[in-house]
C-alpha positions in Angstrom: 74.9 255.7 167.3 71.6 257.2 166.8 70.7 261.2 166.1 68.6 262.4 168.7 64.8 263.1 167.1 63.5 266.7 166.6 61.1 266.7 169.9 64.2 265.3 171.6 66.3 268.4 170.2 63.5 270.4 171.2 63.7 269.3 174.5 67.3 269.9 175.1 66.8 273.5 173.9 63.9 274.2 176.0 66.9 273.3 178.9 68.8 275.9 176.9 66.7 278.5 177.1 65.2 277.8 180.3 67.9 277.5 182.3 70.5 280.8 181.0 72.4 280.8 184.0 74.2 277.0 182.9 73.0 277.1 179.4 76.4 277.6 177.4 77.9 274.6 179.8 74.8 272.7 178.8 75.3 273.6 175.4 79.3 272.2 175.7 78.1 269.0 177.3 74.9 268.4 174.7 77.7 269.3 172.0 80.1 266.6 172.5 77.2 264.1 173.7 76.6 260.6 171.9 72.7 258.8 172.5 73.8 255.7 173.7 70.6 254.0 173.9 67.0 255.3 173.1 64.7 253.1 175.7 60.7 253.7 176.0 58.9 252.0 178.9 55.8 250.5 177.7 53.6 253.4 178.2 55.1 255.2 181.4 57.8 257.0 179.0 61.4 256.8 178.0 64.7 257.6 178.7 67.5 258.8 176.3 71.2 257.7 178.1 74.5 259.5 176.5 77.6 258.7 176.6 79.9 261.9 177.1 84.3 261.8 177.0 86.3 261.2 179.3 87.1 265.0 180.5 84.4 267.1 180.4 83.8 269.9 182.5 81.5 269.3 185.1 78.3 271.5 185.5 77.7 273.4 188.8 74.1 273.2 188.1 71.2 274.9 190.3 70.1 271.9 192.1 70.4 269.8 195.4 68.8 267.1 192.9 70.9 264.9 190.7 68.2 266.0 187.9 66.9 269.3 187.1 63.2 269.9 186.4 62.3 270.2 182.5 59.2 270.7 180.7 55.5 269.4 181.3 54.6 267.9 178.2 51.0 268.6 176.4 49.8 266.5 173.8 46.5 265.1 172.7 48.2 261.9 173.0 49.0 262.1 176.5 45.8 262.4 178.6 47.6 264.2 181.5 50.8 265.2 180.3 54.0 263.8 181.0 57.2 265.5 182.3 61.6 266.1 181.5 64.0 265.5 183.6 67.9 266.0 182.6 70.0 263.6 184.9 73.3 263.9 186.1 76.3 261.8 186.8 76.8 263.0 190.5 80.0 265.2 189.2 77.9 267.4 187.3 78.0 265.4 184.1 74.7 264.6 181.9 73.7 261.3 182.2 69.9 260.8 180.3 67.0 262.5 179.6 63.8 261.3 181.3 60.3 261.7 180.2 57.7 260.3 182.2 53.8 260.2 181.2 51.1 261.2 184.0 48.7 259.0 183.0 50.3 255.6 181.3 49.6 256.3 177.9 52.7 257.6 176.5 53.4 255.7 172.9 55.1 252.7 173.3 57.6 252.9 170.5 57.5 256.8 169.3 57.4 259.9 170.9 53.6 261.9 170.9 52.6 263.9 168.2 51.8 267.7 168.8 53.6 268.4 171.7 53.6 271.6 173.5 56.1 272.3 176.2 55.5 274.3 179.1 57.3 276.3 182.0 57.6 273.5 184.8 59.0 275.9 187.6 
């Protein structure tokens, strides 16, 4: 299976330090996590699916949402931006990481260049 990329490591600490009051169970569940599959979307964005063992403890995670809010995404790539969201199994189990681009131009093959992530709530 595949390593996640530093801007995708980045990503899952900016969910680290963003959200303190889940953070060590995120930590627990990133830990033990395997990228499945890596998947961009011909311009709109891409999704990163994990696979996680059987037996892991659930997150009660701050959310009527089956996702919680990430990052918005700057780049000089990415005319408007694009934005995070971390997906759960509906038991409280991480499922994928979504980024979605604001303006259809998100690299079809790579993540942007330059990125700077900002406070989304």
């Amino acid at each position: 299976m595949e390593e996640l990329q530093e801007f995708e490591k980045d990503i899952v600490q900016w969910y680290l330090d963003n959200y303190p009051e889940i953070a060590e169970s995120l930590r627990v569940q990133f830990s033990v996590a395997k990228l499945k599959t890596r998947e961009f979307t011909s311009g709109a964005g891409s999704y990163l699916w994990f696979k996680m063992p059987k037996g892991v403890q659930p997150i009660e995670y701050p959310s009527d949402s089956s996702q919680l809010d990430g990052p918005m995404i700057q780049s000089l790539e990415l005319e408007h931006g694009a934005s995070v969201g971390l997906g759960f199994v509906g038991t409280g189990v991480i499922d994928y990481i979504e980024i979605w681009c604001h303006g259809g131009d998100y690299p079809p093959n790579r993540h942007p260049l330059d990125c700077q992530f900002l406070s989304k709530y």
